[in-house]
VEXDREN-2710 file (C-alpha; in Angstrom, 1 decimal):
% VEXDREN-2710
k/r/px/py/pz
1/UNK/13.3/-1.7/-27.9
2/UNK/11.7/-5.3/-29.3
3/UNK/10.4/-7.6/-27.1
4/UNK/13.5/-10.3/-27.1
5/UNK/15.7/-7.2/-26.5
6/UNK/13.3/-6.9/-23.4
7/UNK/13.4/-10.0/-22.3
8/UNK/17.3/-9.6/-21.5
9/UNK/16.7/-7.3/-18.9
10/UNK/13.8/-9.2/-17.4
11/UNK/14.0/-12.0/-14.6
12/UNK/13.0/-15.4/-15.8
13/UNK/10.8/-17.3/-13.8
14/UNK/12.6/-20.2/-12.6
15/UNK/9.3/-23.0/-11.9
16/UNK/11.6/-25.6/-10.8
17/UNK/13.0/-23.4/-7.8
18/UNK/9.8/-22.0/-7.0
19/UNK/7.7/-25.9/-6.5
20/UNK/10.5/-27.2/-5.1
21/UNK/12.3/-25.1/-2.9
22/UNK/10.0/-22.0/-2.2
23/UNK/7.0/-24.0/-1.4
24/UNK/8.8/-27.1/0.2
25/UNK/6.7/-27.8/3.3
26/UNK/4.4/-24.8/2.8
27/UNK/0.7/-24.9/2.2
28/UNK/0.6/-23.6/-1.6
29/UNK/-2.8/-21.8/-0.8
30/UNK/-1.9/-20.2/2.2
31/UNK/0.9/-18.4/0.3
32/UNK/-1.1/-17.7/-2.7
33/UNK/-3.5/-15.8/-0.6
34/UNK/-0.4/-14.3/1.4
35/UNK/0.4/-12.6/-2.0
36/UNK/-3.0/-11.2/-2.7
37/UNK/-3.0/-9.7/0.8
38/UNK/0.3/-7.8/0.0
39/UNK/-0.4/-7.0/-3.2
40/UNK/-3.6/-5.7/-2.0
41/UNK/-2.2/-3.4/0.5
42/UNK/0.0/-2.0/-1.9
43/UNK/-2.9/-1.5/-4.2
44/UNK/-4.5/0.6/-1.0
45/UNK/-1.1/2.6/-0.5
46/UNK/-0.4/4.0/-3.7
47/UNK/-3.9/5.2/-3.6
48/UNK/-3.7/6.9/-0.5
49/UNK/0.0/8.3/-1.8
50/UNK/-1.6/9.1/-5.2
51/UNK/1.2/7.1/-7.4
52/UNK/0.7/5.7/-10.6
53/UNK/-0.9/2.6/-11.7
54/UNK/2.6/1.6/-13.3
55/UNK/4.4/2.4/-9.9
56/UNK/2.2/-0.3/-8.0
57/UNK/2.2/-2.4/-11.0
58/UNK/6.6/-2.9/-10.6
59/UNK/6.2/-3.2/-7.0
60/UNK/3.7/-6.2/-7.3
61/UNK/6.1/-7.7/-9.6
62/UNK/9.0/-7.0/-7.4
63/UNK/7.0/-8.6/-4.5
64/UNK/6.0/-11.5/-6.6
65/UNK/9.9/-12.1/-7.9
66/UNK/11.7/-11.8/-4.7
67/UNK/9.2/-14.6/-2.6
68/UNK/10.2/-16.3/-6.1
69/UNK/13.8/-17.2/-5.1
70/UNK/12.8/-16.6/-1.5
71/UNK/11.0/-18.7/1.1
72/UNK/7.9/-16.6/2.4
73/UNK/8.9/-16.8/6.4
74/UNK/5.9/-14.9/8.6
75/UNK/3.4/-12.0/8.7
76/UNK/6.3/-9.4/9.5
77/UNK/9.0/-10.2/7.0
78/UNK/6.3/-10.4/3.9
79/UNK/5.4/-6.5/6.0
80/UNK/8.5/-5.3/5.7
81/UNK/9.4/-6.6/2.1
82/UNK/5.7/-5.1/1.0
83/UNK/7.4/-1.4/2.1
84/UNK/10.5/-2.3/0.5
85/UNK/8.6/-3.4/-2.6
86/UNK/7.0/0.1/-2.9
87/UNK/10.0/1.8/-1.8
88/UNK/11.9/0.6/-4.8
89/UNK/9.5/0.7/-7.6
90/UNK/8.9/4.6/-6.7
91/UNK/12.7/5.0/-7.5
92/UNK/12.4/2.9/-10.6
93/UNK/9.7/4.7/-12.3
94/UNK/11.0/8.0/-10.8
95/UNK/7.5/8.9/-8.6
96/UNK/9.4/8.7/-5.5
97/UNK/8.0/9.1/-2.2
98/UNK/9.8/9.9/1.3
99/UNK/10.2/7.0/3.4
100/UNK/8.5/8.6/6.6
101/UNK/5.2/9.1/4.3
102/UNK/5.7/5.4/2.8
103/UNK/5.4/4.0/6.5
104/UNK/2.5/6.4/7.7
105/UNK/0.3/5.5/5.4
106/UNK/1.5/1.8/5.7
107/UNK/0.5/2.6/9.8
108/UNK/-3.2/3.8/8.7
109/UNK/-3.9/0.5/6.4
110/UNK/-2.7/-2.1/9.5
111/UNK/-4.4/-0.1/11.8
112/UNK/-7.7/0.0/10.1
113/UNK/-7.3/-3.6/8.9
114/UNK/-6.9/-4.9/12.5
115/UNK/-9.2/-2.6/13.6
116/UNK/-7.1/-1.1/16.2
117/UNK/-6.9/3.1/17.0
118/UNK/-6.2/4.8/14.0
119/UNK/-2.9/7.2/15.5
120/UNK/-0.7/9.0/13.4
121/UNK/3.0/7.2/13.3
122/UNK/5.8/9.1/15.8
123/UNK/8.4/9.5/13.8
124/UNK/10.8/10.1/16.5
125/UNK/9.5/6.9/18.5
126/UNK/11.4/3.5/18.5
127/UNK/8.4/2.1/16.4
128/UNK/9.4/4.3/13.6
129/UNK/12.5/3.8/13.4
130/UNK/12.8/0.0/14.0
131/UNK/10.2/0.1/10.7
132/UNK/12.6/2.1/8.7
133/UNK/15.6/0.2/9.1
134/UNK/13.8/-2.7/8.2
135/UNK/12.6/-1.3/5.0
136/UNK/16.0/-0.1/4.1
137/UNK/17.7/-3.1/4.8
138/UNK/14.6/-5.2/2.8
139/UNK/15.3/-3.2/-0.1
140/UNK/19.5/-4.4/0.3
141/UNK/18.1/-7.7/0.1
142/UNK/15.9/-7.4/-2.8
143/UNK/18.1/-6.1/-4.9
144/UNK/20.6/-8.5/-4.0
145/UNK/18.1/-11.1/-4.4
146/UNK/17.5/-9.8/-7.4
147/UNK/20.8/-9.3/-9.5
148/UNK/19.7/-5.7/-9.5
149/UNK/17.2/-7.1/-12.3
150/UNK/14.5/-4.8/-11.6
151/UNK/13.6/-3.9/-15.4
152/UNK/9.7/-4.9/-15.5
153/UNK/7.6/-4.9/-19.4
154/UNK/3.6/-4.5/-17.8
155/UNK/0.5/-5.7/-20.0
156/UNK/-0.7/-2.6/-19.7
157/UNK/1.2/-0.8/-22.1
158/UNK/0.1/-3.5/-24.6
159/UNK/-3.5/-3.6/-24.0
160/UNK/-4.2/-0.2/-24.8
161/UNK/-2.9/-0.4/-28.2
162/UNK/-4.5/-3.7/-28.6
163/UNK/-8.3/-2.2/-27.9
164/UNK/-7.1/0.6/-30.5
165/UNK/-6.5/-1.9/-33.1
166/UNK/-9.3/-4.1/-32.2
167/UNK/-11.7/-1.3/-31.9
168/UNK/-13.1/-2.4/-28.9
169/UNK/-13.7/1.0/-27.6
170/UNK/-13.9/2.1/-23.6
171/UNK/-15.7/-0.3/-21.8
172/UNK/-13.9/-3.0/-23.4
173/UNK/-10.8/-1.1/-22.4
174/UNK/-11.7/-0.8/-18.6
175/UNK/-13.3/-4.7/-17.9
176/UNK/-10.1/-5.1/-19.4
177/UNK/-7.8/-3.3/-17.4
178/UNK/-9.5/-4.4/-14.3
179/UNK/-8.7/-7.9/-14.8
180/UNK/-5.1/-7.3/-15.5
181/UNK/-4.7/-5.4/-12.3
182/UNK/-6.5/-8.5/-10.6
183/UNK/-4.2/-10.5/-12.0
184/UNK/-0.9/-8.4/-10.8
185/UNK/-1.5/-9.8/-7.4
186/UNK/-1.0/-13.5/-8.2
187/UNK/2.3/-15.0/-9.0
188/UNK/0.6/-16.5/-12.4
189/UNK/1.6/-12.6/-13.6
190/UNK/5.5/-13.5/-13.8
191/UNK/4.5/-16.9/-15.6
192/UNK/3.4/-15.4/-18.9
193/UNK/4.7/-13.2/-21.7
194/UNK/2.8/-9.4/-20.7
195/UNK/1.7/-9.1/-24.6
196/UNK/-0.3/-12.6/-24.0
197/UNK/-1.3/-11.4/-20.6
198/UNK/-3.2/-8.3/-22.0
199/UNK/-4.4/-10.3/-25.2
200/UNK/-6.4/-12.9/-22.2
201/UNK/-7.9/-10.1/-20.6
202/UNK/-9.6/-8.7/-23.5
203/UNK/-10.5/-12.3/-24.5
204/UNK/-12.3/-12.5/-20.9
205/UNK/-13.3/-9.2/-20.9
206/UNK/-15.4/-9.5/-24.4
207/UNK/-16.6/-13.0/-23.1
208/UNK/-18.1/-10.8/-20.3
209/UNK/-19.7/-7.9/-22.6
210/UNK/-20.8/-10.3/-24.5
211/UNK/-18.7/-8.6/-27.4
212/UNK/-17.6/-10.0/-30.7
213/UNK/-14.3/-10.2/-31.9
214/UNK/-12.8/-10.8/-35.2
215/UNK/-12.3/-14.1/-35.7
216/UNK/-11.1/-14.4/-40.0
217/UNK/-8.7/-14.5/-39.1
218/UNK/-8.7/-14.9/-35.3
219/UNK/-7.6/-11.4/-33.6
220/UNK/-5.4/-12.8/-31.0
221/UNK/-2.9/-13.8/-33.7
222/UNK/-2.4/-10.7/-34.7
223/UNK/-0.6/-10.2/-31.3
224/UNK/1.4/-13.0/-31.5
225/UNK/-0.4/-15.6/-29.5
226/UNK/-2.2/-18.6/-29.8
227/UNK/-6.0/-19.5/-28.5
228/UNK/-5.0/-22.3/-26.1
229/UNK/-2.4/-20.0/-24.2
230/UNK/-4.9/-17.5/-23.7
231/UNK/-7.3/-19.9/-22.7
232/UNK/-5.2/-21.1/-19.9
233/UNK/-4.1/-17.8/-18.8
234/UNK/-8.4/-16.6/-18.5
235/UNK/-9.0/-20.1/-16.1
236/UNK/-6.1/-18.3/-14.1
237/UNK/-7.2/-14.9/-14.2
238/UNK/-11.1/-16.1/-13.2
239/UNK/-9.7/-18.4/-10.4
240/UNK/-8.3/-15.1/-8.3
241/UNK/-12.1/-13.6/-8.3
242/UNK/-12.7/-17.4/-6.4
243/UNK/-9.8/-16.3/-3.4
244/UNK/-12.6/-14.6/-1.4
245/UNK/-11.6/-11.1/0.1
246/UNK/-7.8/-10.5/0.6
247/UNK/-6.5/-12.2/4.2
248/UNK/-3.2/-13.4/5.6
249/UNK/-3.1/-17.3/6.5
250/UNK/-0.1/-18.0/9.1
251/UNK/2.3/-20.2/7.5
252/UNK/3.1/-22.0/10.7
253/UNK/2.5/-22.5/14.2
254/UNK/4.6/-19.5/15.5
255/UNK/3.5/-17.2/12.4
256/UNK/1.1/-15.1/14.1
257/UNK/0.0/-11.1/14.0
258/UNK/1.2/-9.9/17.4
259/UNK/-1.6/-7.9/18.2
260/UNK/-0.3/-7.0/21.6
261/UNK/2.8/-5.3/20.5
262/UNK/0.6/-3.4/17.8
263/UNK/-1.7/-2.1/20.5
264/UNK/1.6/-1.3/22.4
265/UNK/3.0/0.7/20.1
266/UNK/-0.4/2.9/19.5
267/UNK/-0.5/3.6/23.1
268/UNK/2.9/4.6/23.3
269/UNK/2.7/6.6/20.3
270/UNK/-1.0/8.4/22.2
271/UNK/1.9/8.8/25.4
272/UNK/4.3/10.7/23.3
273/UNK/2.0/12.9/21.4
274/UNK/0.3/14.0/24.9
275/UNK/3.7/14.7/26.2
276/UNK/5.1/16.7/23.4
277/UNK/2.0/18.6/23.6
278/UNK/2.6/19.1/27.7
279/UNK/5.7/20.3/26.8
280/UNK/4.7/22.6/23.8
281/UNK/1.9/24.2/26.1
282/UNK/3.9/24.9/29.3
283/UNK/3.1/24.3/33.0
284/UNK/-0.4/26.2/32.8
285/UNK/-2.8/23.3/31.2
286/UNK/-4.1/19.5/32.8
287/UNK/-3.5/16.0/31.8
288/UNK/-6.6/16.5/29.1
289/UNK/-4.4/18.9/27.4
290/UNK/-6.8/22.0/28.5
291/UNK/-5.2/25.4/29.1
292/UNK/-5.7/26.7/32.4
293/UNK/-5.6/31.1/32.1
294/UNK/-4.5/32.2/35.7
295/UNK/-7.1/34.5/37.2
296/UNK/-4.5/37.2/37.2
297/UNK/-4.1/37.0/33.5
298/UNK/-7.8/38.5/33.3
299/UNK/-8.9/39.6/37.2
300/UNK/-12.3/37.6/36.6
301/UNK/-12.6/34.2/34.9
302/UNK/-14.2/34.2/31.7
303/UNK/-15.0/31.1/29.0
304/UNK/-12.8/30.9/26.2
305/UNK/-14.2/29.0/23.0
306/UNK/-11.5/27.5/21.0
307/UNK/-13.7/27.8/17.5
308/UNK/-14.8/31.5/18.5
309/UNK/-11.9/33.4/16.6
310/UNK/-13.3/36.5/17.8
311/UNK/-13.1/35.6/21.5
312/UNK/-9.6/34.6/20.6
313/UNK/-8.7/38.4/18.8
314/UNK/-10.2/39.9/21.9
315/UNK/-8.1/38.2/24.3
316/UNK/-5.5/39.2/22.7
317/UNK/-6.2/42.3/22.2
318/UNK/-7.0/42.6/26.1
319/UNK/-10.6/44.0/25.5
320/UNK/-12.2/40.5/25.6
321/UNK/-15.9/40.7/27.7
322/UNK/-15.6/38.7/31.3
323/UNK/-18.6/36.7/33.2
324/UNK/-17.3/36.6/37.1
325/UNK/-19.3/33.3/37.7
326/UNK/-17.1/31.2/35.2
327/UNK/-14.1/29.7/34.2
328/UNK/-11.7/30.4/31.5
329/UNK/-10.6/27.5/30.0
330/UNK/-9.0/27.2/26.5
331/UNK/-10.0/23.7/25.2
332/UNK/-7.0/22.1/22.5
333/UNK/-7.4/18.8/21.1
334/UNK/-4.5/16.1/20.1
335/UNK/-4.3/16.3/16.4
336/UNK/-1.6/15.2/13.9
337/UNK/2.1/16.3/14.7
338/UNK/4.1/18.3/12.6
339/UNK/6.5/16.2/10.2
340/UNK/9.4/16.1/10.7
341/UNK/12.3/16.6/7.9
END
């Protein structure tokens, strides 16, 4: 496939729209650093869900195209679009992920961003499921959004082949790569061709090194561009290192984190794991999840140690050794629930 065949199945980026309707009355900045903050987070995720570099790469994109046509409201729609975002570009390049592991490791990041108890996500609990509607009905709306045009050409693809030709070898190839992954979470990625895209970073990248280049003739020609787009495109790529650490700015007065509601939903989450363990254990334990043995089960109380697997065998086994002075106690702590299906 060329590159104007390419183009056909790729969503121009309409600037017009995007000054004057999706930034209309909104500080430019504030959503700027909004988009590194999600694009960030989906960096983290696909980490912790081990996906592909290209699988992050389309949702960034996807992310950046939708708040394109669309007006970025608050903290919890760009949320629920980020899982959306990922949602849909593990489908498109065919790495896909369940939903429920999507949203728990969504549940980690936000809990460990905003420093709050880092629980494991009920599945079965409102929370859950209010987060998974959302997502499914986010990812409705981007495709609608969209035109189902979801076909995304990433730099780098190019950039390898470029280094090849150039020679540049690996550490070229890396500084390289690192800046095109910086510059996936700015909306400056859907402004430019991906060919010139990965031509800037090795332009930058050398600069950095302090590498030559050929320049009889000038090497960036041989990939089709010219020196003052790449130029502009490396003031863009160093201006993102100048955002300072990823945060989200409130775009208005009433666009806030509700922290409250967070912390509500961790302790109602801590509620229902103690319970279903309650229930799992029977009537014979205490509010600390600790088994309480009857004294008839033994005759004489004797201490139990939960990591002493022989102990454990012995009990079972009915030959375990007795002290008539203490208490037999079997100590279980709260750990992560089994998944459901």
């Amino acid at each position: 496939m060329t590159s104007t065949d390419e183009d056909r199945f790729q969503l121009a980026f309409d600037e017009d729209h995007y000054a004057n309707v999706v930034l209309d009355g909104v500080d430019a900045h504030a959503e700027a650093s909004n988009r590194l903050w999600a694009a960030t987070l989906l960096v983290d995720a696909c980490v912790l869900l081990r996906l592909p570099r290209v699988t992050c790469a389309t949702a960034q994109v996807l992310m950046h195209r939708y708040f394109c046509r669309v007006r970025m409201s608050g903290h919890d729609r760009l949320l629920m679009t980020t899982f959306a975002c990922l949602f849909l570009a593990t489908k498109i390049e065919e790495t896909r992920r369940k939903v429920r592991d999507i949203l728990s490791v969504f549940f980690h990041l936000l809990n460990k961003m905003y420093n709050l108890p880092d629980t494991t996500l009920d599945v079965a609990s409102n929370h859950y499921n209010n987060w998974r509607n959302a997502l499914l009905k986010n990812e409705t709306a981007i495709l609608s959004t969209l035109g189902f045009m979801v076909y995304t050409s990433h730099p780098h693809k190019f950039l390898l082949s470029y280094i090849q030709r150039l020679n540049g070898g690996q550490v070229l190839a890396q500084t390289s790569w690192n800046y095109i992954n910086d510059f996936q979470t700015s909306v400056d990625c859907l402004r430019f061709g991906p060919e010139a895209i990965a031509s800037a970073s090795i332009m930058l990248a050398a600069r950095e090194l302090g590498m030559p280049l050929p320049s009889s003739p000038p090497w960036y020609e041989l990939f089709g561009s010219t020196k003052a787009e790449l130029e502009h495109i490396c003031v863009r790529m160093a201006s993102i290192d100048r955002m300072g650490a990823p945060t989200y700015h409130p775009l208005s007065d009433a666009d806030r984190v509700d922290f409250s509601k967070i912390e509500e939903d961790n302790r109602q989450t801590i509620k229902h794991h103690e319970e279903m363990l309650r229930q799992a254990l029977g009537p014979h334990h205490d509010h600390h999840g600790t088994v309480i043995v009857p004294q008839a089960v033994t005759d004489r109380p004797a201490v139990i140690a939960p990591q002493d697997g022989a102990t454990r065998g012995a009990l079972a086994a009915g030959t375990v050794a007795v002290h008539p002075a203490e208490t037999t106690t079997i100590h279980i702590g709260i750990g992560r629930q089994p998944q459901q299906a």
